[in-house]
DSSP file (Angstrom, degrees, kcal/mol; ACC not computed):
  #  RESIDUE AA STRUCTURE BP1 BP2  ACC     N-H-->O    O-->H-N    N-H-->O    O-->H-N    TCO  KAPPA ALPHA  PHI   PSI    X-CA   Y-CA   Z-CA
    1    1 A X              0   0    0      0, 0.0     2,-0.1     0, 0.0     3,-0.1   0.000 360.0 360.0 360.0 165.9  209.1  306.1  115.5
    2    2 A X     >  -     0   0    0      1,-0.1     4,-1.9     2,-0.0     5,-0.1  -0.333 360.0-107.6-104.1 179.1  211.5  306.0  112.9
    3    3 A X  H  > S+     0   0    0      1,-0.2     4,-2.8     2,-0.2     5,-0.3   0.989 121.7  36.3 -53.7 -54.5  213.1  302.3  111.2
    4    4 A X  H  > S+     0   0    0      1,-0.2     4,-0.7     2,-0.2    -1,-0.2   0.670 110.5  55.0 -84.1  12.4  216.4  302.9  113.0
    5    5 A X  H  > S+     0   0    0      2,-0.1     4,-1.0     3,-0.1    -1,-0.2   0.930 115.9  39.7 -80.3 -47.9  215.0  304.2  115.9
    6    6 A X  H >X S+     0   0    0     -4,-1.9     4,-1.5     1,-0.3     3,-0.5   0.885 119.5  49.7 -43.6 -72.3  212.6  300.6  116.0
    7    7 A X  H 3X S+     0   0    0     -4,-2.8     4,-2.2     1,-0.3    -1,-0.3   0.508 107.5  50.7 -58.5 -34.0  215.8  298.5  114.8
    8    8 A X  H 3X S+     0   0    0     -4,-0.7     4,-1.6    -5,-0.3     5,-0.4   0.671 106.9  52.5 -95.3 -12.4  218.2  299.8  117.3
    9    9 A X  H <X S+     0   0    0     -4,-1.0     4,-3.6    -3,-0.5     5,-0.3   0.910 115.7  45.3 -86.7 -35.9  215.8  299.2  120.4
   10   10 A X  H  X S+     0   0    0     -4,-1.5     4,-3.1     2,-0.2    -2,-0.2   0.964 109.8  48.6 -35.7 -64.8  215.5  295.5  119.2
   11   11 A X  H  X S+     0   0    0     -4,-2.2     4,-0.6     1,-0.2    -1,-0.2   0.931 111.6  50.8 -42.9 -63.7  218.8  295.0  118.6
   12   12 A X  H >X S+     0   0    0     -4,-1.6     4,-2.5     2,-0.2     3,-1.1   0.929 113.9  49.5 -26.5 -63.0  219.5  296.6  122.4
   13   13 A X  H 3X S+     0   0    0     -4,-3.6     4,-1.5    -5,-0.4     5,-0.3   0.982 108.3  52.4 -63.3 -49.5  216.7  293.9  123.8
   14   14 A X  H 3X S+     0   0    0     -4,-3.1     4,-0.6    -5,-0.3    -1,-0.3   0.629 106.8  50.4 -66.7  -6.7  218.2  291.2  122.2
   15   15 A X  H <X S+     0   0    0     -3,-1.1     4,-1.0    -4,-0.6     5,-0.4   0.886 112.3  47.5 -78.3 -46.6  221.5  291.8  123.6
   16   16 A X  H  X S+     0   0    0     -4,-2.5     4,-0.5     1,-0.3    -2,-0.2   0.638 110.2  47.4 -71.9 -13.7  220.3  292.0  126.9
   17   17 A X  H  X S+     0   0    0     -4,-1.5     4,-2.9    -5,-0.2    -1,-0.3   0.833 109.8  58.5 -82.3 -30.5  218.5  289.2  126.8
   18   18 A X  H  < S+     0   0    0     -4,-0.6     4,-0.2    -5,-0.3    -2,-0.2   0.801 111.8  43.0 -45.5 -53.7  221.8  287.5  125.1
   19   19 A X  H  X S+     0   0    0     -4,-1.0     4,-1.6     2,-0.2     5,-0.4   0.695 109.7  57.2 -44.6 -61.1  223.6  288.5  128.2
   20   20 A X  H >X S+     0   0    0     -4,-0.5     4,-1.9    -5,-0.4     3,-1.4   0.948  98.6  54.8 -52.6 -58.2  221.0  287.5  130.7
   21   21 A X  H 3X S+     0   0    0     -4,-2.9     4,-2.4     1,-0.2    -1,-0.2   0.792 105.4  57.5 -72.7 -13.4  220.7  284.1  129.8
   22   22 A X  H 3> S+     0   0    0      2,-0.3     4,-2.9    -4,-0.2    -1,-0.2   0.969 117.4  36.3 -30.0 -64.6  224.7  283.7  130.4
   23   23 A X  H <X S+     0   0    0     -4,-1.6     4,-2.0    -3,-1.4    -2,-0.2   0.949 116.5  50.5 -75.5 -53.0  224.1  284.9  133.6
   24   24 A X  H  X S+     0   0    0     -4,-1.9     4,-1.2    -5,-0.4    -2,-0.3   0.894 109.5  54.8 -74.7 -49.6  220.5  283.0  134.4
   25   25 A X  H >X S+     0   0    0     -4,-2.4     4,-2.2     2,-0.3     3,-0.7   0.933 101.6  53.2 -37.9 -65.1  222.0  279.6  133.2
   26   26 A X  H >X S+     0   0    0     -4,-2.9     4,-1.2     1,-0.3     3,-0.5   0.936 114.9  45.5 -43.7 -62.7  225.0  279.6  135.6
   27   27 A X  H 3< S+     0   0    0     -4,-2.0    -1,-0.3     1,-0.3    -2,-0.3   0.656 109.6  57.6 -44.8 -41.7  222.0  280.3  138.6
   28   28 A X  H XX S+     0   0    0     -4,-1.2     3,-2.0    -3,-0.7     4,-0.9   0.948 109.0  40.5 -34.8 -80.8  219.9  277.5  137.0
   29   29 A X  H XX S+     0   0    0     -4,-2.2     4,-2.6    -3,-0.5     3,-1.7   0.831 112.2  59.0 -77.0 -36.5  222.5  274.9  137.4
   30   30 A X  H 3X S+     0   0    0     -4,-1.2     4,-0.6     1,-0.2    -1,-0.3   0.571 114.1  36.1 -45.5 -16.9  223.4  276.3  140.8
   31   31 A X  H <> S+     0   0    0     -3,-2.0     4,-5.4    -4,-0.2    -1,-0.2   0.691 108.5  64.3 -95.7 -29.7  219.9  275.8  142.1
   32   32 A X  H <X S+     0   0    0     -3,-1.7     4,-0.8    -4,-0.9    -2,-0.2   0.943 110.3  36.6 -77.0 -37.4  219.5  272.8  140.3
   33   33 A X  H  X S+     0   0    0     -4,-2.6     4,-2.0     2,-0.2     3,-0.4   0.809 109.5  66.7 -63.7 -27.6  222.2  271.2  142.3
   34   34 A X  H  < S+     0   0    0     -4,-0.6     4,-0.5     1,-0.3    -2,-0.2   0.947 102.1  48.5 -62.6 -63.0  221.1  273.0  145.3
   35   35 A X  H >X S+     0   0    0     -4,-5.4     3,-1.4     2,-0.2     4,-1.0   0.765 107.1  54.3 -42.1 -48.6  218.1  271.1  145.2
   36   36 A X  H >X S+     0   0    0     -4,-0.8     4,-2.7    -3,-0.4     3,-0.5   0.930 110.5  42.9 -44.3 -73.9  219.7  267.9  144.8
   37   37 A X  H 3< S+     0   0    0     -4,-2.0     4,-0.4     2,-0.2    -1,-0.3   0.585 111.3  59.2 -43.4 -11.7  221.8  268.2  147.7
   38   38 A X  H <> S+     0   0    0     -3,-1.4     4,-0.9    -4,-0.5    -2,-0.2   0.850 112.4  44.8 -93.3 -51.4  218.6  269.7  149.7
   39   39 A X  H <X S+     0   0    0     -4,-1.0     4,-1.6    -3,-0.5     5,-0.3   0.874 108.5  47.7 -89.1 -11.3  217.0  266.6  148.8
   40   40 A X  H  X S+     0   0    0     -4,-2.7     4,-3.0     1,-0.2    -1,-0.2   0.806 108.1  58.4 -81.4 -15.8  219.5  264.1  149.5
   41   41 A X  H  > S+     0   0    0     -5,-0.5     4,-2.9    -4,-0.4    -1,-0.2   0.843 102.5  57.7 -62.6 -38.0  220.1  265.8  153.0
   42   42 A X  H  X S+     0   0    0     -4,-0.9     4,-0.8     1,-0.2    -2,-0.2   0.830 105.0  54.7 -83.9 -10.5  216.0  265.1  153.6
   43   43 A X  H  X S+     0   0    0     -4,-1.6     4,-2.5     2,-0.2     5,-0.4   0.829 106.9  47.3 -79.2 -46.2  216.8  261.6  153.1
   44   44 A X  H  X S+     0   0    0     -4,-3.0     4,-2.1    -5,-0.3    -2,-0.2   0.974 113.3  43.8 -39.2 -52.8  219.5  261.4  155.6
   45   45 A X  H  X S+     0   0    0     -4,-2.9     4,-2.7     1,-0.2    -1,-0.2   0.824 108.5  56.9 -73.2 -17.0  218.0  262.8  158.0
   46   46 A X  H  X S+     0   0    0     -4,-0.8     4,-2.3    -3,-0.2     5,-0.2   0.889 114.6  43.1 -60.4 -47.5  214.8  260.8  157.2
   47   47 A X  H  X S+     0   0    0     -4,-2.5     4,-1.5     2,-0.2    -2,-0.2   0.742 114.1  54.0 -84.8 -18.2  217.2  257.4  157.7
   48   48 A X  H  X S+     0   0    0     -4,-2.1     4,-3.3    -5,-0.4     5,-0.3   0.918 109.6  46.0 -75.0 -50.0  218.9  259.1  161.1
   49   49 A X  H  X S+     0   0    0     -4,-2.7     4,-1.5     2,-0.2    -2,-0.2   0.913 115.3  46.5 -58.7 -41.7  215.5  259.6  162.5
   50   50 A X  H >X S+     0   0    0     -4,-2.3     4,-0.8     2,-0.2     3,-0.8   0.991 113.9  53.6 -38.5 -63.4  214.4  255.8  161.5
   51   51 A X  H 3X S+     0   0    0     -4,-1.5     4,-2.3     1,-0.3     5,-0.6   0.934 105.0  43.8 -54.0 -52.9  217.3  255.0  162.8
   52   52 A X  H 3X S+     0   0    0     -4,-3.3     4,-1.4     2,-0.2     5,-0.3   0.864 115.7  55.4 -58.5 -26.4  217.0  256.9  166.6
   53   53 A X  H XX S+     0   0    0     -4,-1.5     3,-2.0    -3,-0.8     4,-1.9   0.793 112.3  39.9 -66.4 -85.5  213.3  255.3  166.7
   54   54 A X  H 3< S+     0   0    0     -4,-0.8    -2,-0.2     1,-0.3     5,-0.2   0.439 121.0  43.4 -54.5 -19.1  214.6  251.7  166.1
   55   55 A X  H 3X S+     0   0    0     -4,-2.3     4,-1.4    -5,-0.5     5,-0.3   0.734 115.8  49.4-105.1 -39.6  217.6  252.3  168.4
   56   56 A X  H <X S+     0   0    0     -3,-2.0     4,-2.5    -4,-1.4     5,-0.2   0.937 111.7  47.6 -62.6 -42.4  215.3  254.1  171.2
   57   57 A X  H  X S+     0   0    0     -4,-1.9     4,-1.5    -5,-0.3    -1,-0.2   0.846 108.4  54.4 -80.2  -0.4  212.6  251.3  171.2
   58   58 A X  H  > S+     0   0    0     -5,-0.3     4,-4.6     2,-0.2     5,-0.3   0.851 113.7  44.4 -81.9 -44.7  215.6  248.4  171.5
   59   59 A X  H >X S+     0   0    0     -4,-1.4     4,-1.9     1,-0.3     3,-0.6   0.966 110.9  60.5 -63.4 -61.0  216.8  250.5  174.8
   60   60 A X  H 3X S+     0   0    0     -4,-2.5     4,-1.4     1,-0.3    -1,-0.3   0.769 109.8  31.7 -10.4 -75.2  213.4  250.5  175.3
   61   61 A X  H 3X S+     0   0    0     -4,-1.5     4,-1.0    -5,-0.2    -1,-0.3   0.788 114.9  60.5 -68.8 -29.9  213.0  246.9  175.5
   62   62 A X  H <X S+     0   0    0     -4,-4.6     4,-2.4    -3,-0.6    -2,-0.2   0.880 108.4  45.0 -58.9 -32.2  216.5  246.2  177.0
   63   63 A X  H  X S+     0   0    0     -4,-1.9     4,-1.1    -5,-0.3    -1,-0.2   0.891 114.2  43.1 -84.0 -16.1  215.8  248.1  179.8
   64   64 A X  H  < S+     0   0    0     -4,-1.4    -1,-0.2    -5,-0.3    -2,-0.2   0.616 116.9  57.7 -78.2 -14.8  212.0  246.7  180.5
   65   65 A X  H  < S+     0   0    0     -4,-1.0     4,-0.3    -5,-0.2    -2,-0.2   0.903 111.0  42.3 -75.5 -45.7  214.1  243.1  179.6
   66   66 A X  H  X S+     0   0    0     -4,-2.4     4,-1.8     1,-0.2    -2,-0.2   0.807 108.6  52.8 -83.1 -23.6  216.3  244.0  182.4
   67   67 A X  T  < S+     0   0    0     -4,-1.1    -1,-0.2     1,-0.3    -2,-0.2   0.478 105.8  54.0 -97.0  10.4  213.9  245.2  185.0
   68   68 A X  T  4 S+     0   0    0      2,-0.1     3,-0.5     3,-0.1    -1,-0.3   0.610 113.6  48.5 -96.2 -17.4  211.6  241.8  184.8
   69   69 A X  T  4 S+     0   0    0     -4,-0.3    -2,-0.2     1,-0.2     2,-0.2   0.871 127.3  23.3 -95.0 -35.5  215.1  239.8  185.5
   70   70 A X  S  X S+     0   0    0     -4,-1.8     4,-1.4     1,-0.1    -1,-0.2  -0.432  77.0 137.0-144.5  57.1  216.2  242.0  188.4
   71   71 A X  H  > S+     0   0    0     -3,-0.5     4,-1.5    -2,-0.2     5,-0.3   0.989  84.5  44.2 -56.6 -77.1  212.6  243.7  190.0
   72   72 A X  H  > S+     0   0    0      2,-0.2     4,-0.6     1,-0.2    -1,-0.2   0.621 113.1  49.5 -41.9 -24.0  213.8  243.1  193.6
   73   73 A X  H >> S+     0   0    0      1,-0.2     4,-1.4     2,-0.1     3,-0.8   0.888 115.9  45.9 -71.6 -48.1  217.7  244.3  193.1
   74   74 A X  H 3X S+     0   0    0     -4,-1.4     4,-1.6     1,-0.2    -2,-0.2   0.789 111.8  51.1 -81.1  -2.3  216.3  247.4  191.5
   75   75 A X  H 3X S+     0   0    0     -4,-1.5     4,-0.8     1,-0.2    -1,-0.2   0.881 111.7  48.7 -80.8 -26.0  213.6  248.1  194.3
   76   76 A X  H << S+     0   0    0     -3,-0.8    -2,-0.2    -4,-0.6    -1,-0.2   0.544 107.9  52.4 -87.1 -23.2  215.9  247.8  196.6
   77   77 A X  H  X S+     0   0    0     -4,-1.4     4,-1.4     2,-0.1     5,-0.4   0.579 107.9  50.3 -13.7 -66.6  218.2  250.1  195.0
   78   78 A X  H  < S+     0   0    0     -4,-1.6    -2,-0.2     2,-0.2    -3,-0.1   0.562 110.1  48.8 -84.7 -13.2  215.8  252.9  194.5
   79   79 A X  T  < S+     0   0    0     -4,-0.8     6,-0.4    -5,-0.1    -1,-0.2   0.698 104.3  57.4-107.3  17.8  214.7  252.9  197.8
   80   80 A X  T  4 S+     0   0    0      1,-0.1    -2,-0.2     4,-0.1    -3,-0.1   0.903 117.3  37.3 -74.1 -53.7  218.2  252.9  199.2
   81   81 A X  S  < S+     0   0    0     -4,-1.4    -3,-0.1     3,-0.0    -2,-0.1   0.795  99.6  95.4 -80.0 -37.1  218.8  256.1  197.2
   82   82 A X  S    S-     0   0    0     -5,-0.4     3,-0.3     1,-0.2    -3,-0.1  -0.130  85.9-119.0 -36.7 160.5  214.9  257.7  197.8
   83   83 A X  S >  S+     0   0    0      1,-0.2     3,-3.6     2,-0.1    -1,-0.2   0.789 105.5  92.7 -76.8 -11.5  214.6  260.3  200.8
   84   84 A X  T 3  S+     0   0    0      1,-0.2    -1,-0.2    -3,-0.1    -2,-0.1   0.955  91.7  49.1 -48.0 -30.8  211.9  257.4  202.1
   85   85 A X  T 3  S+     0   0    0     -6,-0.4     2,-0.5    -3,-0.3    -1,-0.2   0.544  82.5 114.1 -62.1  -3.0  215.6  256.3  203.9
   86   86 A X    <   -     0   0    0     -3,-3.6     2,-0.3    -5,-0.1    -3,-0.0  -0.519  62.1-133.4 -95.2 132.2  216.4  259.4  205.2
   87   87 A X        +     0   0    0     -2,-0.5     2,-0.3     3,-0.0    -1,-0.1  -0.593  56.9  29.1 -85.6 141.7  216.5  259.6  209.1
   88   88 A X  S    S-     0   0    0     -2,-0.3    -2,-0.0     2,-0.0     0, 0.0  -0.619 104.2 -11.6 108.7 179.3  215.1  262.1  211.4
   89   89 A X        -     0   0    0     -2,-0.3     2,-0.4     1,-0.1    -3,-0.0  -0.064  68.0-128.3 -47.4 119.7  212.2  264.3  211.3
   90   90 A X        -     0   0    0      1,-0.0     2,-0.1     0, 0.0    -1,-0.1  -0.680  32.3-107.3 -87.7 157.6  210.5  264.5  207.7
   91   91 A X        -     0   0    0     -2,-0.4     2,-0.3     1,-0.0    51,-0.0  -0.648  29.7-157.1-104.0 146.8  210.1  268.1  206.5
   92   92 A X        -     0   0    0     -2,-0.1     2,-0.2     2,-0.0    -1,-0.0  -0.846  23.8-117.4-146.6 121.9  206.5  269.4  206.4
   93   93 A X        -     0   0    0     -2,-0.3     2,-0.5    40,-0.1    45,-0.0  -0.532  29.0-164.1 -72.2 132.9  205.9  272.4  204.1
   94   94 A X        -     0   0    0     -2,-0.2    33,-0.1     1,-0.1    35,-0.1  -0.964  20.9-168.4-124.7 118.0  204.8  275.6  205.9
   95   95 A X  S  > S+     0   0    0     -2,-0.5     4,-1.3     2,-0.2     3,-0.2   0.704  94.1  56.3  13.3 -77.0  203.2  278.3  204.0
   96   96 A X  H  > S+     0   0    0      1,-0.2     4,-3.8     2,-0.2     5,-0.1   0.923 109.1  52.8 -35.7 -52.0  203.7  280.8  207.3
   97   97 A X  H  > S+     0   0    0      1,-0.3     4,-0.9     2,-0.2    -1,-0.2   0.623 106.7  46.5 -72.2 -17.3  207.5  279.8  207.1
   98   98 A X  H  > S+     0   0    0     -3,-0.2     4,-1.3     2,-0.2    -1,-0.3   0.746 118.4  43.2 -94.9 -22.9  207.9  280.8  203.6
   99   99 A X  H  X S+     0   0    0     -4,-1.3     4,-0.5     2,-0.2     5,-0.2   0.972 118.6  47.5 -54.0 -67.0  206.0  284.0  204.4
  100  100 A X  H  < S+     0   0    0     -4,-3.8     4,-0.6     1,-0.2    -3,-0.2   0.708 110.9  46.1  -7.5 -66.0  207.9  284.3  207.4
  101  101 A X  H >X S+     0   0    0     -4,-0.9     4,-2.1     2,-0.3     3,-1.4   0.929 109.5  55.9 -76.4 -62.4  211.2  283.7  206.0
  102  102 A X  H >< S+     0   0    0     -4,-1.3     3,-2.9     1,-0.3     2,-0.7   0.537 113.3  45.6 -41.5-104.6  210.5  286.3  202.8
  103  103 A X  T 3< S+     0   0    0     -4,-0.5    -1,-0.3     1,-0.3    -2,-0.3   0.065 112.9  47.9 -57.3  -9.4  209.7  289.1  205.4
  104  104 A X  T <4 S+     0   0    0     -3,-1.4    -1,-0.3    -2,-0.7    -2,-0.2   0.689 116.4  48.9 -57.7 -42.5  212.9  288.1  207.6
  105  105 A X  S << S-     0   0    0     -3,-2.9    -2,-0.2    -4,-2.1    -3,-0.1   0.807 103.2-145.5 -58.2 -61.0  214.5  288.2  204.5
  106  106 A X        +     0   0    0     -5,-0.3    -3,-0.1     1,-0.1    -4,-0.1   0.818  53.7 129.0  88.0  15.9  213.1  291.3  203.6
  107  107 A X        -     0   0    0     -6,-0.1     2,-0.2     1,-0.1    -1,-0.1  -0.110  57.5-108.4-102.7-156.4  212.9  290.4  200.4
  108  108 A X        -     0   0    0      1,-0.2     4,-0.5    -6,-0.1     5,-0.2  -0.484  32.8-110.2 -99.8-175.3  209.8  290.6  197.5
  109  109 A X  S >> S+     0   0    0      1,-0.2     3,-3.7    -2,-0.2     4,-2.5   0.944 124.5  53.6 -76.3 -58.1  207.8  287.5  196.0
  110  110 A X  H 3> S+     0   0    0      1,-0.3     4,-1.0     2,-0.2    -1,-0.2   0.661 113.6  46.1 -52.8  -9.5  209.7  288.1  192.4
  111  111 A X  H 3> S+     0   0    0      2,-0.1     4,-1.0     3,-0.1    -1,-0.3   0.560 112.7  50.5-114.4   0.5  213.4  287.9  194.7
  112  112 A X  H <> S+     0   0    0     -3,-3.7     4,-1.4    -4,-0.5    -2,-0.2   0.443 106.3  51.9 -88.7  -5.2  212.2  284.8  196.6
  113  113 A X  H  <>S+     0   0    0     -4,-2.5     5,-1.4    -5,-0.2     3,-0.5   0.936 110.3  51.4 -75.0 -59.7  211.4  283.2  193.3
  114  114 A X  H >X5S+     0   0    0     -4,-1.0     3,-2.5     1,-0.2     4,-1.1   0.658 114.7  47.7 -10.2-102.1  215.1  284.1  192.3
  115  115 A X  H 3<5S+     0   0    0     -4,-1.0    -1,-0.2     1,-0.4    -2,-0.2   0.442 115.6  33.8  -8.4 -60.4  216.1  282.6  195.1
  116  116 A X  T 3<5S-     0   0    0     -4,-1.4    -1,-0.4    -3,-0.5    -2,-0.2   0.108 110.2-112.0 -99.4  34.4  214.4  279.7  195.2
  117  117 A X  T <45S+     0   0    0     -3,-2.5     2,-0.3     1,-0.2    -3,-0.2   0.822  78.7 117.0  51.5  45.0  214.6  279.3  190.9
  118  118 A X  S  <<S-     0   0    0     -5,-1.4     2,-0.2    -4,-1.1    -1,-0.2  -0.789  73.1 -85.8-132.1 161.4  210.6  279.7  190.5
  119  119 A X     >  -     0   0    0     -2,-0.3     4,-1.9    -6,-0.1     5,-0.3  -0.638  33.8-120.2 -76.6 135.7  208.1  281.8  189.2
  120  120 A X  T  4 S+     0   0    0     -2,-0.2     4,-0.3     1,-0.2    -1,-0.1   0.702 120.4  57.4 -48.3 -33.5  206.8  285.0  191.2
  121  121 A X  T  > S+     0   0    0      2,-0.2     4,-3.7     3,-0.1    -1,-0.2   0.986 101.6  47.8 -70.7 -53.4  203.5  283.0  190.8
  122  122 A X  H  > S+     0   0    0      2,-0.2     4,-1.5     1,-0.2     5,-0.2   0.953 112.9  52.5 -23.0 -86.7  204.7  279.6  192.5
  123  123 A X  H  X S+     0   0    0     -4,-1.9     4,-1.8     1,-0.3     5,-0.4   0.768 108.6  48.7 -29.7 -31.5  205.9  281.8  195.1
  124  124 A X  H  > S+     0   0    0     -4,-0.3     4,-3.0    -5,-0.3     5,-0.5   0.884 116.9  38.0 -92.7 -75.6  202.5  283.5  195.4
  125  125 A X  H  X>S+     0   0    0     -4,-3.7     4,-1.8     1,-0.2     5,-1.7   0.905 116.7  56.9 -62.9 -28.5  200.1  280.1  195.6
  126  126 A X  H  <5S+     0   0    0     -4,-1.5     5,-0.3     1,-0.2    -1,-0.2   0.975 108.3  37.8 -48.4 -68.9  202.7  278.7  197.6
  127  127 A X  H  <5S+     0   0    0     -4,-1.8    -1,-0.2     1,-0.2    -2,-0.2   0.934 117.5  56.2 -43.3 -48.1  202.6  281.5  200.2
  128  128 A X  H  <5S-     0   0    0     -4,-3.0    -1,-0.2    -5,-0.4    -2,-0.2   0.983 106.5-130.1 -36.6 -50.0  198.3  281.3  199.6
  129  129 A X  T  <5S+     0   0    0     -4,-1.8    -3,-0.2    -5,-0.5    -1,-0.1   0.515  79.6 119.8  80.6  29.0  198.6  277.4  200.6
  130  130 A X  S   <S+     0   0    0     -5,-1.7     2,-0.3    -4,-0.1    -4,-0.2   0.546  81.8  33.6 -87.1  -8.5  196.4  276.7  197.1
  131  131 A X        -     0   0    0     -6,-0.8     2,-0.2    -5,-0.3    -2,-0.1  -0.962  67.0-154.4-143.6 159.2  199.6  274.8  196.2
  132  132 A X        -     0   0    0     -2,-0.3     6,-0.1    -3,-0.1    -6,-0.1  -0.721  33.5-119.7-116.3  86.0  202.5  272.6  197.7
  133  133 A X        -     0   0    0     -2,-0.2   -40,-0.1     4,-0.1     2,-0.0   0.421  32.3-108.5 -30.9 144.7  205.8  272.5  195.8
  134  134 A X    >>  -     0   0    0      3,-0.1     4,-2.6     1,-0.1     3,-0.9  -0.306  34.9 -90.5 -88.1-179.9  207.0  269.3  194.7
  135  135 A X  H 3> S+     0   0    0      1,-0.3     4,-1.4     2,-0.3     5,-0.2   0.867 120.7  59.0 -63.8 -50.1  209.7  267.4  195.9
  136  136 A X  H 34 S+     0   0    0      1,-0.3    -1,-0.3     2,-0.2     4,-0.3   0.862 115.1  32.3 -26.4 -66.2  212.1  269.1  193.5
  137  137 A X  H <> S+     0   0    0     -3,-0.9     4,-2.9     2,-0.2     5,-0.4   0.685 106.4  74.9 -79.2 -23.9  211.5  272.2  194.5
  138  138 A X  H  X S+     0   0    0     -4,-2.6     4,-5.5     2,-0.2     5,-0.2   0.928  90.9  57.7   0.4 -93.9  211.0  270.9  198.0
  139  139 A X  H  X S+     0   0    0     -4,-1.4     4,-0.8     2,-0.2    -1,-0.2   0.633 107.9  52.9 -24.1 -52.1  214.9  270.4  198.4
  140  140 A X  H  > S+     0   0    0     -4,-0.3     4,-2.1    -3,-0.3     3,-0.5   0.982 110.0  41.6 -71.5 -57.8  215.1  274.2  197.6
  141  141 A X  H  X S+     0   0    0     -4,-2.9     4,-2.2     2,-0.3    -2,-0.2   0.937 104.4  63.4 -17.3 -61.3  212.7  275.5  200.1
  142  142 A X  H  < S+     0   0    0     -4,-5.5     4,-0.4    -5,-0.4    -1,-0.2   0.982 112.7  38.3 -54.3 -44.5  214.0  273.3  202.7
  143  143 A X  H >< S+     0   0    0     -4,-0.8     3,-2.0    -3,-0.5    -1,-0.3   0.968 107.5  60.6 -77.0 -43.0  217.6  275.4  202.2
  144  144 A X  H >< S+     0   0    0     -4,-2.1     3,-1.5     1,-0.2    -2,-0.2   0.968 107.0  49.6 -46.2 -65.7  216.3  278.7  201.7
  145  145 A X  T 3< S+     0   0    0     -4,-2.2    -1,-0.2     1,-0.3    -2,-0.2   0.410 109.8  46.0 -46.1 -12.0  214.9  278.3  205.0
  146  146 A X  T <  S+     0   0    0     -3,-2.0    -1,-0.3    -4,-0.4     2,-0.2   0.038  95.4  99.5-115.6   9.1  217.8  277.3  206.6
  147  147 A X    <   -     0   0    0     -3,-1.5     2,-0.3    -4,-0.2    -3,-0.1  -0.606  67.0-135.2 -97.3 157.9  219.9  280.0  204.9
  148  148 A X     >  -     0   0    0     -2,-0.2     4,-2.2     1,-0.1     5,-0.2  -0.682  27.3-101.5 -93.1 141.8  220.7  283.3  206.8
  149  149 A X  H  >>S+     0   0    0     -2,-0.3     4,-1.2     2,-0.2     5,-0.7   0.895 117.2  48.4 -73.3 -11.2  220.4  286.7  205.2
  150  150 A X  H  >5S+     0   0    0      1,-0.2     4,-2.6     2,-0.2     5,-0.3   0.969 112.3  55.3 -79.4 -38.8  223.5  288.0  204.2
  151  151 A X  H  >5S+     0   0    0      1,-0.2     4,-1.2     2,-0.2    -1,-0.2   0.805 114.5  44.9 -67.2 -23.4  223.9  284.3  202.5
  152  152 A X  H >X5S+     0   0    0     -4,-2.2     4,-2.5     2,-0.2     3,-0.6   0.976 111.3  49.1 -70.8 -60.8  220.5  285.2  200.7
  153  153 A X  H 3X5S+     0   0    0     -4,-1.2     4,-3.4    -5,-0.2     5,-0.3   0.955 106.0  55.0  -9.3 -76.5  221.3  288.4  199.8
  154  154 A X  H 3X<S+     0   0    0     -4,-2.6     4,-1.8    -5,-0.7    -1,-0.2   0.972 109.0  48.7 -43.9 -46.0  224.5  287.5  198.4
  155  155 A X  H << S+     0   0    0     -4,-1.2    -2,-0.2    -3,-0.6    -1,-0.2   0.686 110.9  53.9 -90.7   1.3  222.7  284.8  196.1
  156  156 A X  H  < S+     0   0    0     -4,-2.5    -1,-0.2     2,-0.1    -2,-0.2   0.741 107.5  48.5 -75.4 -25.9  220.2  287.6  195.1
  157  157 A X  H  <        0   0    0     -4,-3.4    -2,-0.2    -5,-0.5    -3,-0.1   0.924 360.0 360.0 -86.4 -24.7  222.8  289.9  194.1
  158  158 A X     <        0   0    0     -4,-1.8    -1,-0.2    -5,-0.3    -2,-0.1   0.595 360.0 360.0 -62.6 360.0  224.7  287.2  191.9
């Protein structure tokens, strides 16, 4: 290669590096603050979280404070609201009836799970009788069973 040939690619490299660092500075300080703010954000949330333990374990205690002061009000309370109160015949889980009911229905396991807001599996040990749904789901059963088909239907199609 020749002198100017040499001289002119230098010259060229150092201009572009001249120009870059223009450009790579601005981004530098942009980052550099970006970090800053990054970390003073992980300290907030570090003093929000403190804060929601220390405020959970006072509720915590208030409420275990309140229920040694007032045992009997609140026993008496929850079993006013419990089904233990409720009168008449207590409902007894059938297996058959939930079989029953599907093929009255006319439906599949996966559109009595719809129905009743469950997994196609529920639906399946339920029907077995390897499982008994819990009270939650209970509550649904007990209305599915008392439902009609076109009113099942209808909440299958929604």
């Amino acid at each position: 290669m020749t002198a100017f040939s040499e001289s002119f690619r230098s010259e060229v490299a150092r201009i572009a590096r001249k120009e870059n660092k223009g450009e790579v500075a601005s981004l530098r300080k942009a980052v550099t603050s970006q970090r800053g703010d990054i970390a003073a954000l992980k300290r907030d949330v570090k003093e929000l979280a403190s804060q929601v333990r220390s405020l959970t374990k006072a509720l915590e205690r208030a409420i275990v404070g309140a229920e040694q002061r007032r045992p009997a009000q609140q026993a008496e309370a929850v079993s006013e609201q419990g089904p233990a109160t409720r009168r008449g015949r207590a409902f007894v889980f059938s297996h058959e009836a939930l079989v029953a009911k599907r093929q009255a229905f006319q439906m599949t396991q996966k559109e009595m799970a719809r129905l009743l807001g469950v997994s196609s599996l529920s639906v399946y040990k339920w029907e077995k009788g390897t499982v008994t749904p819990r009270e939650a789901q209970l509550v649904r059963v007990r209305k599915v069973l008392k439902m009609g088909v076109r009113e099942a239907r209808k909440l299958i199609a929604e």
